[in-house]
N, C-alpha and C positions, 0 to 999 in steps of 0.2 A: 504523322504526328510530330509536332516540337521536338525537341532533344531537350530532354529534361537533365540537366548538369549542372555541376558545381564548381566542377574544376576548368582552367586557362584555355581561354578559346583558344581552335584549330580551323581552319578555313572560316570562320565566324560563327562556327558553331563552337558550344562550350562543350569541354570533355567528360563523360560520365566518371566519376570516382567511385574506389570501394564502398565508400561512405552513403554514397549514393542510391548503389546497388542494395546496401545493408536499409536506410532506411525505407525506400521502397519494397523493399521485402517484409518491414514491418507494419508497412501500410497495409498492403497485402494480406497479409495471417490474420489483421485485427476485421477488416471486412469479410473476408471469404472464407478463413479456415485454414491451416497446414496444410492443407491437403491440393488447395488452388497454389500453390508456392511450388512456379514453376519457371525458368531461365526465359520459355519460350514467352509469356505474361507481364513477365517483368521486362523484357526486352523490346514490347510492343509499349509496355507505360513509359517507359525512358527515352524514347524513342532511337534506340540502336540496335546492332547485329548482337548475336550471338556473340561475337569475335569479342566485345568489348566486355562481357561477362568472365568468359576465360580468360583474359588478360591479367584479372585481377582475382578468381576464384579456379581451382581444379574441380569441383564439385557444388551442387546443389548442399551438400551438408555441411561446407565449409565456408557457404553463405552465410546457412540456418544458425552458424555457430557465430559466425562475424555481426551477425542481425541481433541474437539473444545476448551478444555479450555489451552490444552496444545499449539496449532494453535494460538490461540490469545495469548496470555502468548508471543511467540515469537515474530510473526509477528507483533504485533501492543506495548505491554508495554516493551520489550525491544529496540524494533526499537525505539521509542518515548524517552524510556533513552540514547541509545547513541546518536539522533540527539541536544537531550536539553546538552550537553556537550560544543556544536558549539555555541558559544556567539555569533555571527552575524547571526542576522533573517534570511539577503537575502542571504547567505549560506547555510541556513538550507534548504530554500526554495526550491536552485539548488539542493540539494541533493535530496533532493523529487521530482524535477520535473526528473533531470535524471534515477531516480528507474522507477518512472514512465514510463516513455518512452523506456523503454527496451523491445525489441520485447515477447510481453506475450506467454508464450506455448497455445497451444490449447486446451489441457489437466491442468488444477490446482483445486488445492483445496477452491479457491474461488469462479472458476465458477463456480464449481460442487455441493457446498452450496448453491450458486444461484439459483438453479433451486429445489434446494431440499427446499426453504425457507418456505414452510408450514409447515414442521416441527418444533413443539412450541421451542426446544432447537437449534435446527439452526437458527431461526428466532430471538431467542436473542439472542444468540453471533453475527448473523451478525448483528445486529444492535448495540449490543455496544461494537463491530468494528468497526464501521461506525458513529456512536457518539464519541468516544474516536480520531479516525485520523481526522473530521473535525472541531473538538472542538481545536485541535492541530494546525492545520494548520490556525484556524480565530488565534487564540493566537499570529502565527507566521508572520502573517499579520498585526495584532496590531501592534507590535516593530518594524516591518517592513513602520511604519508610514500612513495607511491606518485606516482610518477614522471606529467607531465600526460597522456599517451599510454595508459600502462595503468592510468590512473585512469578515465579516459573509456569504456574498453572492460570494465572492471572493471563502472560503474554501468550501462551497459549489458547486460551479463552476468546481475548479480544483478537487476534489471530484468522481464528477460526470464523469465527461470526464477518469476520470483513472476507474471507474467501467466502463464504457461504451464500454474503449477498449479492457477490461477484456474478457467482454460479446460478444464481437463481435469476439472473438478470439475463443470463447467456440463455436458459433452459424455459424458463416462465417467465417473460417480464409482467406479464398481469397480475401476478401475486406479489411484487414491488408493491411496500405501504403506500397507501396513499396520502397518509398526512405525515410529510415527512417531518416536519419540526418535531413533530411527538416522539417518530422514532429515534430522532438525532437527538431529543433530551432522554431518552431513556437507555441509549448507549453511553451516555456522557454519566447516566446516574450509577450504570451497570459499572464501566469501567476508569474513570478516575475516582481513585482513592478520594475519602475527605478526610482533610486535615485534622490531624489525632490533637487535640490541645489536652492540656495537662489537668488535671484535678484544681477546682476550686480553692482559693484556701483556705483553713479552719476559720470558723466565726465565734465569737464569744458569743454565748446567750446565758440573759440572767433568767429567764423565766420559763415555763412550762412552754407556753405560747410562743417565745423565743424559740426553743427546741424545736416544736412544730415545724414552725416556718423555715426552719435552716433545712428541715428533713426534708420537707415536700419540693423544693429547691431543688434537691438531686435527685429526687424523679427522673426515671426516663422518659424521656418527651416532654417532659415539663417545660413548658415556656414564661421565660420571664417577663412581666409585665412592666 
């Protein structure tokens, strides 16, 4: 097989990097599982020895930590910097809820962490993964005009339901909706706020008839013709 590398050729072949090794490793977890995350696998994709793996890792777990940390690094603190770029919350929010709602593979690197979560270094990257995007999204609900309490259980909420679909996409993908626009406008109705506008303001009325019509105006649901 090729040598797969990034870094300065060496007899005209390019040289494997950590970076390499790290992302080929997360190649690996999101196809086969933690548990296929093996020196000998990743050395036959790359196409090099053994020798070139311990060069740049002591351990198989100090891959798994150099792989998740580059996973996070992406997925979550750069995603988090270009959405804080977007001055309006409930923008930020669509944009979140649209990722969201994007039919998940069956295969990814998040559900494949998921099930691997007793490992003590996967189990703290997903969690501060999973602290870092809901700490984000209550923030996003703050500005967004929601009160500190149901802001909190709000990014919790939407949170949750985006692990959930994750999971059920790793575990059943036949139960995945099938008309997805329904489900992405019913996340969009579920989780961004709508805009509080303020009380109408007082209207003079001279007449009986007058009064009516101001009354029935602020009806709930009542729409204006």
């Amino acid at each position: 097989m090729a040598r797969q590398g990034t870094g300065p050729k060496r007899l005209d072949e390019p040289t494997v990097t950590a970076a390499d090794w790290a992302e080929a490793a997360l190649q690996l977890i999101a196809e086969a599982g933690l548990n296929a995350l093996t020196v000998d696998t990743l050395a036959r994709r790359l196409g090099v020895t053994k020798g070139s793996f311990y060069w740049h890792f002591k351990s198989r777990q100090d891959l798994l930590a150099a792989a998740l940390g580059r996973w996070e690094q992406r997925a979550t603190t750069e995603s988090i910097a270009g959405l804080s770029a977007v001055s309006d919350p409930l923008l930020r929010l669509q944009f979140m809820m649209n990722a969201a709602t994007e039919p998940p593979r069956a295969r990814s690197v998040y559900a494949a962490l998921a099930v691997g979560a007793d490992d003590p270094v996967v189990r703290q990257v997903l969690n501060g993964v999973a602290s870092a995007r809901i700490n984000y999204l209550e923030s996003c609900y703050r500005e967004a005009g929601l009160a500190e309490t149901k802001a909190a259980a709000m990014a919790i909420f939407a949170y949750a339901a985006y692990r959930g679909l994750l999971q059920l996409a790793h575990e059943a993908p036949g139960a995945l909706p099938a008309a997805w626009p329904v489900y992405a406008d019913i996340v969009r109705q579920t989780f961004i706020p709508a805009v509080t506008r303020g009380p109408a303001p007082p209207q003079k009325v001279t007449s009986v008839q007058g009064n009516r019509k101001a009354a029935s105006s602020h009806l709930p649901g009542r729409k204006k013709r």
